[in-house]
Every structure is written in structure tokens, then in C-alpha cells.
N, C-alpha and C positions, 0 to 999 in steps of 0.2 A: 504494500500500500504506500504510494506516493504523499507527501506532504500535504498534498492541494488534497489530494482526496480527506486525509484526516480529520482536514477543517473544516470538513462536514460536521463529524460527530462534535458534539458543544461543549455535553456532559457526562463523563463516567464515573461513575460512584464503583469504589471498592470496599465489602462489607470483610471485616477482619481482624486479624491481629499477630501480633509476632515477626517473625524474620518472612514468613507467607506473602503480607501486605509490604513487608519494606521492598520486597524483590518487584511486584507488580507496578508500583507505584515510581521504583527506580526506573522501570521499563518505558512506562506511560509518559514519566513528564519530561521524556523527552522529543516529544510531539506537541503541536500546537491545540490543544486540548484542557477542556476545563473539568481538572481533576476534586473529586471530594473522596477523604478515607473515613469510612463511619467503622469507628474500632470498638472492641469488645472493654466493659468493663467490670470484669469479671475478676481481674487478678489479685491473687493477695498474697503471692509468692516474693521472697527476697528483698530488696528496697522499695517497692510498691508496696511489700505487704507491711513491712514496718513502721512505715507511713503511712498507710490507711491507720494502724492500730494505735500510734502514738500521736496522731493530730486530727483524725478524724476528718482527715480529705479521700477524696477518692482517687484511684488507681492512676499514676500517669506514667505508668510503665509504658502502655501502647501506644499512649496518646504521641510518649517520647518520640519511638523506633518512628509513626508515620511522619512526623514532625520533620524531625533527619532525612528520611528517605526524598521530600519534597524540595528541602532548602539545597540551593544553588552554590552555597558556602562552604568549602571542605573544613575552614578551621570551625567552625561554628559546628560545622557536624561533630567533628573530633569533642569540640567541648560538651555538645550536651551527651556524648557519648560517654564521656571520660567519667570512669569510676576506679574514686577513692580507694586503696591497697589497705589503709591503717588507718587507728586512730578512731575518734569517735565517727568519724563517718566512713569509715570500714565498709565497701560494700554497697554504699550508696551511689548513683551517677549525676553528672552535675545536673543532666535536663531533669531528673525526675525530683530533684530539691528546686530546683528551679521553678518547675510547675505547681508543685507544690504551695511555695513562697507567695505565686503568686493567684492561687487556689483561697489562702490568707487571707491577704491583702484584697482581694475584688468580695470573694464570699462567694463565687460563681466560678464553677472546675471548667464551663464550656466558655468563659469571657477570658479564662485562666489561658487557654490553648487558644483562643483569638491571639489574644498578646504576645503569647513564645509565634506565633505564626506569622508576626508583622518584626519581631525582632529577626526570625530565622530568613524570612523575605521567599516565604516557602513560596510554591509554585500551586495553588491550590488550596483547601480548605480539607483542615482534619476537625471530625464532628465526636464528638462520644456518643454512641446507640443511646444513651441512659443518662439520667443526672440524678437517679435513683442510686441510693447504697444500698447495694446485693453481695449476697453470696451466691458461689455454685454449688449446687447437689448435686450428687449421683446416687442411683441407685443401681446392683448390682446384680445379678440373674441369681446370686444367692439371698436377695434381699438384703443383703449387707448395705447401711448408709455409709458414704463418702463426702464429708463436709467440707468444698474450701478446694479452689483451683488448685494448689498449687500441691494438694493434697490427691487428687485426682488426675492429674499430669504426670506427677513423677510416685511410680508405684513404689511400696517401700516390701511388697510381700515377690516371693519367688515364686507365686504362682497366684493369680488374681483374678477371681470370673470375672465374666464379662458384661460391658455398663448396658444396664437393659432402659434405662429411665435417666433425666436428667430435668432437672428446671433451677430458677431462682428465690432467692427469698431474700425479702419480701417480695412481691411480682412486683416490676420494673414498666414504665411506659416507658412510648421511644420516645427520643428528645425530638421535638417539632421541628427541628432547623435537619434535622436528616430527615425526617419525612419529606421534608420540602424538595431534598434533595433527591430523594427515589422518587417523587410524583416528575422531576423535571429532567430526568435523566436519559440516552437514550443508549449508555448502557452500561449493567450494575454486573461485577465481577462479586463472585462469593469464591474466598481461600484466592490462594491454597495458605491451609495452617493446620495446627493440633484440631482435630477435627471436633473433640467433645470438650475443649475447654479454650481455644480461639476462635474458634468457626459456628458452632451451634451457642452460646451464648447470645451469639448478637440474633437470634432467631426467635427464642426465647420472649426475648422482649413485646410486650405487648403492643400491638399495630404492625408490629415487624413483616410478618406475613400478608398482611392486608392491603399492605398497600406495594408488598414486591407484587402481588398478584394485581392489582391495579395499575400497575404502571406499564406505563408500554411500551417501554425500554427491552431490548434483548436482555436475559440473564441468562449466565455462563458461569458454570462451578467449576473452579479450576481445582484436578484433583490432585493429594499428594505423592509424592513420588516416593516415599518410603511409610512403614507400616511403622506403629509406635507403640511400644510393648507398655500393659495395662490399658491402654486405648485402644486402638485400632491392631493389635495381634491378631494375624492371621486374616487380616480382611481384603477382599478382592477389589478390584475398581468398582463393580456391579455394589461391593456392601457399601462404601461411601457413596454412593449416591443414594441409594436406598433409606441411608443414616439422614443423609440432608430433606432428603422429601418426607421422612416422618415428621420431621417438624417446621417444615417450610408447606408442604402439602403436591401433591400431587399435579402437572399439569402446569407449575408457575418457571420449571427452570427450560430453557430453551436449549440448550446444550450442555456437554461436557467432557472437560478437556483432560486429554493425556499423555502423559511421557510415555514416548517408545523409545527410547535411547538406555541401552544399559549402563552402565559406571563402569569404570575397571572392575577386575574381582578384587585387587588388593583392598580398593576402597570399597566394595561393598562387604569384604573382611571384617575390616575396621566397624562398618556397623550391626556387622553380626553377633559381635562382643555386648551389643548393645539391645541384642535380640530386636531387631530392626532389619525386616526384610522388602527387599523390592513389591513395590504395586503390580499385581498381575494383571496385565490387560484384559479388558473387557472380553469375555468368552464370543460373545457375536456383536456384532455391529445394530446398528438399528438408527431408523428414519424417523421414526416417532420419538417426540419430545421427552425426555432431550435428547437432541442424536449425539452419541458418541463420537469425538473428532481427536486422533491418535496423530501428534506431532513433537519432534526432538524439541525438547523446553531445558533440558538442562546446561547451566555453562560451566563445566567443562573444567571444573578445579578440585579440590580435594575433597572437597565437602558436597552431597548429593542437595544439591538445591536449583531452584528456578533461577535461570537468567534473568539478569537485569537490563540486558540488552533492547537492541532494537529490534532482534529477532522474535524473542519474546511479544513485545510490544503489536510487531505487524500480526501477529496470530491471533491475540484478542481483536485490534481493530478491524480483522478481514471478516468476524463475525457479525459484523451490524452493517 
């Protein structure tokens, strides 16, 4: 897809969170396009979580990573990336005190990521799904409860059933300035991320659904390229999507995307230690919504993740 063609499309919203959203969002804004990332506020793992619990703001772990991914600034990336080794801020990163600081000072987490978004001179608009404080649940095919992201992403048992249920608490509406932005979109990227604690969070949220299915924007779920032990173990391409239309609904996503490109073995070694196995492609193809679309998405380093290129980039935009 050509430039001139691009600047057709106006508005793309990407629903997400994690290293997932930083990649797609890398990709997009480098096209003349009016990018928005509606992130998940779900987390309460590591400096996000310390900070929800000792000041009583909300999460801007995600809000960070899309924040960075937009701005045109490498030092200003570096900075709100850059996290403290010692000390009493051990562990914290400078954007996520920074968001925070300024979470404070307004009383508003969504006025809070305006302000890092005009400091960063980001290329875009990051929205929070929520300005609700939630937790995440799980529930477990043994019945077992799992309270709390970051408790439900990183498994602590050697052997863990598998998540049969999931919502928020308390329920959450979505923040109005992202509805606004799904009603005027014409087209919304869902993932790729942690599929039951980046990706289905932001689904959860009340309206969420309602108005992807209302809008008449293309939606496209970009799937992930490796499976994630106590999450998604043992799941095929067919089961993430399947995961995603349980609670999005049936009939709203238009397509969905996937790597066909292997890794080296050395590198998919490395994440076998981590009981982390490749996505098996979709057993048949299919024309009916959403059609399955199989293309090389990964770049090509040590680590199995989506490019941030412009190759990336032209394979979403050739979809609308």
C-alpha cells in the first residue's frame, strides 16, 4: 500500500496492551494516519502494581509502553522507559512515576496521559478502556479463583488448569473518549498481547462490545505468535479466536491475522524452557467472518515478536 493510498484511512484504533500494542502502533505511525491506542487497565503487577497500592492511582504501566511507542523522541522514549536498578525507587520506571505524578496533581488518570502525550509530542492519542479501578479475575476449569493480573499472567504452580471464566471487579464502563473513538474509526486492531490479561480485559468493559459491533470500521485480531504457559498452553490459532468471540460475540470481528514464518529452532529452544510453544496455524482456511489471513509478521531478531516495520504496517492497512 502506497502512501497516497493510506491517507485514505483517517482512523485506526488499536485495542490493547503490553509489548503487543507497542509493536503495532510502532508499525502504524509510520504512515500518515490518525492513530488512537485504547489500553487495558487491568494491571497490578511490578511498579504499576505498587503504585496503584500505595497512592491509589491507576495502572500506567500500559498507558507508558503506548505513550513511547507513538512519540517521535528516542531520548524521551529512553527516559520514560528508564527504570531505577536501586534504592527506594528500585524497580520503578521514570514514565510510570511520571504518570502517576501527574494522575496527582490533575485528579484525572485520562487528563494525566493527555499531558505525558503533549510532553512526548506522541503521534496520536492513547485513551485508557476505563477510568474505573478494577481488578482481574479468573476463574479456573477447576473452579479455583485467581485474583489480580499479574497473578494470573505469571503462573506460580507446575501444572495449572485451564482459565474457563474471566471478568472485572467492580464492572468497569468504557471511558467515553474511546467510544468516540470506535464509533469514528475505520479501522480497530484487537492484540496481539497476553490474551486473558492484555487483550480480553479491554472486552470486558462494559459498552466494549456494543459498540465494536456498531461501528463500521473493519476489525482485525491480530493473533499471537507464541503460546503462554498458564494462559494460553496448548492453544491453536482456531482456540484464540474462539477465546476472543466469547466475549466480544460472535459475527463482530472481520478477520484474523497470522504468522506463518517459523523462528530459528535455537530461538524457539530458548522458549521452550519457558514452556512456550509456536501458534499452530489454523487447521482450514475459511471465507466466512472472520476469514483467516496467514502472512510473515515476525522481524527477525532474537526474541519471537511482531515487527514494527512497515511490512507489518502494509498488512493491516491492505485490510480496509
Amino acid at each position: 500500500m502506497s502512501i497516497s493510498e493510506a491517507k485514505k484511512i483517517k482512523n485506526i484504533v488499536v485495542i490493547g496492551g503490553g509489548t503487543g500494542t507497542f509493536a503495532v502502533l510502532s508499525a502504524l505511525k509510520q504512515y500518515p494516519v490518525d492513530l488512537t491506542a485504547v489500553v487495558s487497565m487491568a494491571d497490578d503487577g511490578g511498579s504499576t502494581g505498587i503504585l496503584r497500592d500505595q497512592y491509589g492511582v491507576l495502572p500506567p504501566g500500559d498507558a507508558r509502553r503506548a505513550l513511547v511507542a507513538l512519540s517521535p523522541s528516542p531520548v524521551l522514549r529512553d527516559l520514560f522507559n528508564y527504570r531505577f536498578a536501586n534504592g527506594d525507587l528500585e524497580g520503578h520506571s521514570f514514565g510510570n512515576l511520571f504518570l502517576s505524578a501527574l494522575e496527582k496533581i490533575h485528579g484525572n488518570f485520562a487528563l494525566a496521559v493527555s499531558e505525558a502525550g503533549r510532553v512526548l509530542n506522541i503521534k496520536g492519542t492513547v485513551l485508557p478502556v476505563t477510568l474505573d479501578n478494577v481488578r482481574l479475575v479468573a476463574r479456573l476449569a477447576n473452579g479455583k479463583l485467581i485474583r489480580g493480573e499479574t497473578n494470573i499472567d505469571i503462573s506460580r504452580e507446575r501444572a495449572r488448569a485451564a482459565i474457563s471464566h474471566l471478568w472485572l471487579e467492580p464492572k468497569a464502563m468504557l471511558n467515553p473518549a474511546a467510544s468516540e473513538a470506535l464509533q469514528k474509526a475505520d479501522l480497530i486492531i484487537i492484540g496481539p498481547g497476553d490474551l486473558y490479561t492484555s487483550i480480553i480485559p479491554n472486552l470486558l468493559v462494559a459498552g466494549m462490545s456494543e459498540d465494536l459491533r456498531q461501528s463500521k470500521a473493519k476489525k482485525v485480531y491480530v493473533c499471537n505468535v507464541m503460546t503462554k504457559y498458564g494462559e494460553t498452553h496448548g492453544y491453536k490459532a482456531e482456540d484464540f479466536v474462539c477465546a476472543i468471540e466469547r466475549y466480544l460475540g460472535n459475527g463482530i470481528l472481520d478477520y484474523a491475522l497470522f504468522n506463518k514464518t517459523r523462528p530459528a529452532r535455537a530461538i524457539l529452544a530458548q522458549y521452550k524452557k519457558k514452556r512456550a510453544e509456536l501458534v499452530a496455524l489454523p487447521r482450514a482456511m475459511r471465507t466466512k467472518k472472520p476469514k483467516y489471513i496467514i502472512a510473515d509478521l515476525l522481524d527477525g531478531g532474537n526474541l519471537v515478536r511482531h515487527s514494527s516495520d512497515k511490512k507489518f504496517a502494509k498488512i493491516l492497512l491492505s485490510l480496509v
